[in-house]
C-alpha positions in Angstrom: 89.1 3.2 1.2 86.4 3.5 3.8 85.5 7.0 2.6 85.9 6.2 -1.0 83.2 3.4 -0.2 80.9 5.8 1.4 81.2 8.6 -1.3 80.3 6.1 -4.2 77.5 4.6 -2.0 76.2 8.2 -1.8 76.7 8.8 -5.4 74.4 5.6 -5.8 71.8 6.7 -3.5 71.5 10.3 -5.0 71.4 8.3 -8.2 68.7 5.9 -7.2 66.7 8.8 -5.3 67.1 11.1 -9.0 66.1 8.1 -11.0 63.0 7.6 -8.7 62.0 11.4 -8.4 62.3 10.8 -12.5 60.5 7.7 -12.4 57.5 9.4 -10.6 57.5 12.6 -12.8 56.8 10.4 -16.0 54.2 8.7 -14.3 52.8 11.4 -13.2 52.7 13.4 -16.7 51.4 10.1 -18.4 48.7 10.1 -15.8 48.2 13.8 -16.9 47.9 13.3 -20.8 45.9 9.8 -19.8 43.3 12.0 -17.7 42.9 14.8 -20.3 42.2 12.0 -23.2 40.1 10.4 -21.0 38.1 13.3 -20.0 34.6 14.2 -22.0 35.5 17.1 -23.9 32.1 18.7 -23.5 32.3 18.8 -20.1 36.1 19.7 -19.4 37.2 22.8 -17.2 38.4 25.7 -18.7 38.0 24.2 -21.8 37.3 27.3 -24.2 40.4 29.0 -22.1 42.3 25.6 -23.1 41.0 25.6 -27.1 41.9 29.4 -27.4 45.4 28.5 -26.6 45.3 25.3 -28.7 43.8 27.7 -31.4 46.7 29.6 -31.3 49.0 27.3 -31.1 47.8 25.9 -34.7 48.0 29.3 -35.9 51.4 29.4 -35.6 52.3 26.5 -37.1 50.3 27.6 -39.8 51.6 30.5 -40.4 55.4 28.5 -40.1 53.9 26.1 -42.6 53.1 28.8 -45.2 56.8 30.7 -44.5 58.4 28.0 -45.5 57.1 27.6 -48.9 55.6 25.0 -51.2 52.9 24.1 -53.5 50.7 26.8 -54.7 50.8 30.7 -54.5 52.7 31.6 -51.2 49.7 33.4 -48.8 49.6 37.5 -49.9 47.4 40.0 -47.2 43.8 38.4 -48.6 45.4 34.6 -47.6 46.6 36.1 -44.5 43.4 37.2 -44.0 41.5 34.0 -44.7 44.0 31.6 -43.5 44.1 33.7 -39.7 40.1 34.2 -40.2 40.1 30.2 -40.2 41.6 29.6 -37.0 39.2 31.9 -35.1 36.5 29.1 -34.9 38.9 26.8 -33.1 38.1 28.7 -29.9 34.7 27.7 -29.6 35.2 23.9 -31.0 34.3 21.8 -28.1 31.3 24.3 -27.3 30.0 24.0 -30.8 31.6 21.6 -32.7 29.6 21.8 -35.8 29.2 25.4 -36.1 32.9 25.3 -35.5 34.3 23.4 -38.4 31.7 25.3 -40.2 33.5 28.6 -39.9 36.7 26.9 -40.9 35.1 25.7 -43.9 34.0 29.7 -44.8 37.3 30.5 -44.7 39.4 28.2 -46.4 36.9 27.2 -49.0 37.8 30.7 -50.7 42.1 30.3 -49.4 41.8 26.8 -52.0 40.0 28.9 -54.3 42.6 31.1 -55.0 45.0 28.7 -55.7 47.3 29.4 -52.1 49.5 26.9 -50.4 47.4 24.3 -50.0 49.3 22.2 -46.9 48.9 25.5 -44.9 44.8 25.4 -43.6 45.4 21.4 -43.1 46.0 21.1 -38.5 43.0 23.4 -38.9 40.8 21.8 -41.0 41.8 18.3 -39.7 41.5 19.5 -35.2 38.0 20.6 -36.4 36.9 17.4 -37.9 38.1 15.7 -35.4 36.3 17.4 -32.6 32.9 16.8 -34.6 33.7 12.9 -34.5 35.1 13.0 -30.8 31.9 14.7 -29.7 28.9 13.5 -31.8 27.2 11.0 -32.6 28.1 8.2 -35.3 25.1 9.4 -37.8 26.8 12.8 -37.2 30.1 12.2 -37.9 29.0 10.0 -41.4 26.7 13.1 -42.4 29.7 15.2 -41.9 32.1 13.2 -43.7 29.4 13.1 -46.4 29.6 16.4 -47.0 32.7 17.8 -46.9 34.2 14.8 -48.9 31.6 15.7 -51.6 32.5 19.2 -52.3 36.1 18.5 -51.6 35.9 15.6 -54.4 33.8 17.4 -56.6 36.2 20.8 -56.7 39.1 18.6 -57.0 37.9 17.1 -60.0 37.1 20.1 -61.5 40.3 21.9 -61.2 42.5 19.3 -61.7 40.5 16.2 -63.9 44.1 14.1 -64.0 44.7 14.2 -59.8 42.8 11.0 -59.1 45.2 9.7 -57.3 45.2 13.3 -55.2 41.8 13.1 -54.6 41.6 9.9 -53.4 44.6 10.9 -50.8 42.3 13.5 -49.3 39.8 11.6 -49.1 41.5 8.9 -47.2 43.0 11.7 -44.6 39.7 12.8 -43.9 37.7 9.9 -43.7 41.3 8.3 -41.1 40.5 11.6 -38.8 36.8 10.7 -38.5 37.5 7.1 -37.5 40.0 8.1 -35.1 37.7 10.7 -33.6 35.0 8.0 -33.4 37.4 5.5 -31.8 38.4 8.2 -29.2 34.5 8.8 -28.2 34.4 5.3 -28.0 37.2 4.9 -25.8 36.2 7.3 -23.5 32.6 6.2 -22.9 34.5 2.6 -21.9 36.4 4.5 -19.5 33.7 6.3 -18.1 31.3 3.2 -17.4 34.3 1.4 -15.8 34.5 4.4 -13.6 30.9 4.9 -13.2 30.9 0.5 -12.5 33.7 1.2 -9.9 32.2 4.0 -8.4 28.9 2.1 -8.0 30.7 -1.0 -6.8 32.7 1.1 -4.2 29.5 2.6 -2.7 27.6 -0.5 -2.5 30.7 -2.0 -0.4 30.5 1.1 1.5 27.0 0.6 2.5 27.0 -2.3 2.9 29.4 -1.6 5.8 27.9 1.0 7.5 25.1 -1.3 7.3 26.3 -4.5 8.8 28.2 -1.9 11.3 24.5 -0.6 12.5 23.1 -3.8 12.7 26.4 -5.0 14.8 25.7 -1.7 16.9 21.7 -2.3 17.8 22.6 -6.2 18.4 25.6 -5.0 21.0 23.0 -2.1 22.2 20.3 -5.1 22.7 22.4 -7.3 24.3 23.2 -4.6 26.6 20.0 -3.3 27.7 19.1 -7.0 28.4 22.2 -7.6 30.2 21.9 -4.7 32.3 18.3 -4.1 33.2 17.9 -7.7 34.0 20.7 -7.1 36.3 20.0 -4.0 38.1 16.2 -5.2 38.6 17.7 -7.9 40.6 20.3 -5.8 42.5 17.7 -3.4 43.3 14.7 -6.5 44.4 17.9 -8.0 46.6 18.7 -4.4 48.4 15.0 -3.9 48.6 15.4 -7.5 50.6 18.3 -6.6 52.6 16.9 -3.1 53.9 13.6 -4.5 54.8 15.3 -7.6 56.7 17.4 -4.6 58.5 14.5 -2.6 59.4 11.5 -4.9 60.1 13.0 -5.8 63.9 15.8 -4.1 64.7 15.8 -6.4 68.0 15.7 -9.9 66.5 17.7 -9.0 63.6 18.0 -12.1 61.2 21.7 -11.7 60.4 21.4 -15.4 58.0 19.1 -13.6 55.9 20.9 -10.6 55.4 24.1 -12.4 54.5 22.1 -14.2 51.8 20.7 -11.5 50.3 23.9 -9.8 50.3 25.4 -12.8 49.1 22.7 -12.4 45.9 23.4 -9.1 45.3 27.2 -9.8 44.8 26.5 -13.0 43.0 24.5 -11.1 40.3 27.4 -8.1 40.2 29.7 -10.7 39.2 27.7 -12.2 36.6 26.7 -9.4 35.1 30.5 -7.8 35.3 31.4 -11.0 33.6 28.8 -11.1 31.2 29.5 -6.8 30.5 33.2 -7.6 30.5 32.7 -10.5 27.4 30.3 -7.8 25.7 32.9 -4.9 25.7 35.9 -6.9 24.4 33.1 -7.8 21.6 32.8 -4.3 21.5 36.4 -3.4 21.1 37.3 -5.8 18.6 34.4 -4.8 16.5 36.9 -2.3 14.4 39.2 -4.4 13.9 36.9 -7.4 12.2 35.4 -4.4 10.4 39.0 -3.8 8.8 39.4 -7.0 8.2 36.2 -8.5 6.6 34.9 -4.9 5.2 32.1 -4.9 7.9 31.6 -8.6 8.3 29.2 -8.7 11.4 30.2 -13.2 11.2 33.9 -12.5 12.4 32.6 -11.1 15.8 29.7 -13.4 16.0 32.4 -15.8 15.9 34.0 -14.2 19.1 31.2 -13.8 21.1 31.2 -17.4 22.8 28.2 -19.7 22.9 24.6 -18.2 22.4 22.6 -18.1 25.9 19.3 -20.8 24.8 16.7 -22.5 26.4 18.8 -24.6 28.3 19.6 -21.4 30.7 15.9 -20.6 31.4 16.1 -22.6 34.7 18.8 -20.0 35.5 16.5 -17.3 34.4 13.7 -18.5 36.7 15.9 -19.1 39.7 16.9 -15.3 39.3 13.1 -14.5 39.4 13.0 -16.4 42.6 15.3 -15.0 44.3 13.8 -11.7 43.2 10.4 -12.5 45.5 8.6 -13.7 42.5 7.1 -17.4 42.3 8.2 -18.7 38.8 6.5 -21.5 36.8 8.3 -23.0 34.2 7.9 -24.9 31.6 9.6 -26.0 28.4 8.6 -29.0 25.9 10.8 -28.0 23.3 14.1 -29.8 21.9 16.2 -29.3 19.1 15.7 -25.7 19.1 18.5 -23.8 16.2 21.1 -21.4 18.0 19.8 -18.6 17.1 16.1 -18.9 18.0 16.7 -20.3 21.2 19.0 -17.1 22.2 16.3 -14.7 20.7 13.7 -16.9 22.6 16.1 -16.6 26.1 16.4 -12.9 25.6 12.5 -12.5 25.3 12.0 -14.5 28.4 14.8 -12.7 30.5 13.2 -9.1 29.5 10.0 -10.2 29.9 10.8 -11.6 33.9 12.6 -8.3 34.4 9.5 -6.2 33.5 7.5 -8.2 35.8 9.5 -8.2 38.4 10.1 -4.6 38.2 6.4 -3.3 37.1 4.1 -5.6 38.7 3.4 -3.7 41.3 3.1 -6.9 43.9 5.0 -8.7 46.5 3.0 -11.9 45.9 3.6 -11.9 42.2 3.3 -15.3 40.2 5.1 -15.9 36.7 4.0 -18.5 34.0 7.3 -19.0 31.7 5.7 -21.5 28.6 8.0 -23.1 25.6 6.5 -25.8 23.3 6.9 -26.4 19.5 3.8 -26.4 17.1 3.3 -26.5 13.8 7.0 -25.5 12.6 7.5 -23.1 15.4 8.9 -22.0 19.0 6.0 -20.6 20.8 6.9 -18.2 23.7 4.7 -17.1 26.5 5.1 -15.4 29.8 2.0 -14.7 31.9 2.0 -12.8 35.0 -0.5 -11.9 37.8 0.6 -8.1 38.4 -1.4 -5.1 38.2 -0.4 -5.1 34.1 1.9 -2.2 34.4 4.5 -3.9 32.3 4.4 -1.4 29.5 7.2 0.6 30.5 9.0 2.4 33.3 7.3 3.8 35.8 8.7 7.3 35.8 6.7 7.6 32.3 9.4 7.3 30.0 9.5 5.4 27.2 11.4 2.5 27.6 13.4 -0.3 25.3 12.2 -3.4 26.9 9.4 -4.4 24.7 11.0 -2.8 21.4 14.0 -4.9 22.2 11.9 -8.0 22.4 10.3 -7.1 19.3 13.7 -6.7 17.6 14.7 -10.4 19.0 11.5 -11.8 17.2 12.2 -10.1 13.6 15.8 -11.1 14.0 15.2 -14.8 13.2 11.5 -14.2 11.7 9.1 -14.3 13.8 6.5 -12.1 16.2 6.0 -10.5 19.2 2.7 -9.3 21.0 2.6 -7.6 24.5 -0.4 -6.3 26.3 -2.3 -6.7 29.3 -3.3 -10.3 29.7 -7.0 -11.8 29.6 -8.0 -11.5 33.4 -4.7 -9.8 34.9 -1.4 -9.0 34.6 0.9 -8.6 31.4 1.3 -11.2 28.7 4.3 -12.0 26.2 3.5 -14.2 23.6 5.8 -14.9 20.7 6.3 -17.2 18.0 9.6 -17.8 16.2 10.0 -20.1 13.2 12.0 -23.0 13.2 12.5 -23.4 9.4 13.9 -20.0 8.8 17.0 -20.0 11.1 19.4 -20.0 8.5 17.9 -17.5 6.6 17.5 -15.5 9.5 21.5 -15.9 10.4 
């Protein structure tokens, strides 16, 4: 029982496998005959290889149609002729359509004319009037219809005056292939603008993506540079400290001093391991809220924690202090948006790193100023160095100020940097308050 159970649940899977492998066959020929009606026949591949063998093809069935007899005077070597003649021109239809249904015209004008089977020339004459509709204009196709129903009509009631009801069948064939041709071109034009729509659409999205993924990229590449070179300046100030305190009198060596400064040092390699660490996991999650929202730079917004503000400039100016400089600041701002009060943090915490690193003093004296006027956050740091606070001092071109710049733009506003008025550098920058959102 157990291995009759097995053998007819094989029999069932072999079935189910067969009936799938079927399955995807028909869909796959329907997708096939789909794609070659949908394709535009004047720009197909291969297609007078393809209308050669179609050419033939009707040929054959001509030549079947005429062997098996009917109406009219069965086909002798001069409707051989003609009748074989006329499916020459089928080779070059979709590369000349008119001139084409032309050359079938030649030829079996004079096969009607001499009284032959008359249902043999037909899947030519009726393929080549349907390629003139399927690839021509609507004025075309009517002009064409025009005349070849004229002649057709007018022969017809010359020859036999009592087949009315004859003509009017022909005439209905031929005007059905011309409205299906039309419908066809039609059809395929619909398709290709949905395509063409889609395609659009798609690369838009994509974009759009790569887009919001470069934006995501300089933001993560700002916040880095900021978090970094504010952090290393102080490192490097502090060891500067702890050397000196080492080496100034070896004798009365102030070991309270040393322990602070080494204290600093390691108090601003945690913070800026903790802050690096927070940035990285932003980092590494980015591909993953890019699957997810199509490049959506809001989902890791979202994960980054609350925006540094004004609120942490005290922070920023103790840092400077314990860096040797003598900070002044002063903020009479409140209510400041999110966003402009992180840009307006950043600006401030590069602007106190170039100082502290390019002033070229020991004595060096900061002025940090935030107020609000007239619908904005105005920004200004002020120092008394030797104005040096262009760049680094190896001559290399630096990202301190372009950075800062960046910050402005990002929630509309400007930046301007330069020497100041007597001495020193100057920062001065003015962010809107009314275009937060829009800036977000």
């Amino acid at each position: 029982m157990e291995e009759r159970g097995t053998t007819t649940a094989g029999v069932r899977d072999r079935s189910a496998a067969e009936t799938a492998a079927g399955g995807g066959g028909r869909s796959r020929r329907v997708e096939r005959i789909m794609s070659a009606i949908n394709r535009e026949p004047l720009t197909a591949p291969h297609r007078t290889r393809d209308d050669a063998v179609l050419a033939l093809g009707v040929a054959v069935l001509a030549v079947a149609i005429a062997l098996m007899g009917g109406e009219g005077i069965r086909p002798d070597p001069l409707g051989w002729t003609l009748l074989l003649a006329g499916h020459v021109p089928l080779v070059w239809r979709r590369r000349r359509p008119v001139v084409a249904l032309l050359g079938v015209v030649a030829c079996v004008a004079p096969y009607y004319a001499l009284d032959y089977n008359p249902a043999v020339p037909i899947p030519a004459t009726i393929l080549a009037l349907y390629t003139v509709a399927a690839t021509g204009t609507v004025r075309r196709t009517l002009l064409t219809g025009v005349a070849v129903l004229g002649p057709t009509v007018i022969s017809n009631g010359l020859t036999n005056p009592t087949g009315a009801l004859e003509s009017l069948e022909i005439s209905g064939w031929i005007i059905a292939v011309l409205f299906i041709g039309i419908a066809v071109r039609y059809y395929r034009r619909y398709v290709a603008s949905v395509v063409e729509r889609a395609e659009r659409a798609e690369r838009t999205r994509e974009e759009e993506a790569r887009r919001r993924v470069a934006e995501e990229r300089l933001r993560i590449a700002r916040d880095l540079h900021d978090l970094l070179a504010h952090s290393i300046t102080l490192i490097g100030v502090q060891t500067s400290v702890a050397a000196h305190v080492l080496t100034a009198d070896p004798e009365r060596l102030d070991r309270k001093a040393v322990a602070q400064a080494l204290d600093d040092i390691a108090g601003t390699c945690r913070t800026a391991r903790g802050e690096l660490r927070t940035t990285l996991e932003v980092l590494r999650a980015h591909d993953t809220v890019v699957g997810a929202r199509a490049g959506s730079v809001s989902g890791a917004e979202d994960m980054r924690g609350p925006l540094p503000g004004i609120d942490g400039l005290a922070g920023l100016a103790e840092t400077g202090r314990v860096a040797g400089a003598k900070v002044e600041l002063s903020v009479r701002a409140d209510g400041i948006p999110p966003s402009v009060g992180a840009a307006a943090y950043r600006i401030v915490q590069e602007a106190l790193t170039n100082a502290v690193r390019h002033s070229g003093r020991e004595d060096l004296t900061v002025r940090v100023g935030l107020w609000t006027a007239h619908g904005a956050l105005r920004v200004s740091v002020r120092d008394d160095g030797s104005g040096g606070g262009v760049g680094p001092s190896d001559g290399t071109r630096g990202f301190g100020l372009v950075g800062m710049r960046e910050r402005a733009r990002s929630v509309g506003g400007t930046l301007d940097a330069g020497p100041g008025p007597a001495e020193g550098f100057e920062v001065t920058a003015t962010l809107p308050l009314s275009r937060e959102d829009e800036a977000r």
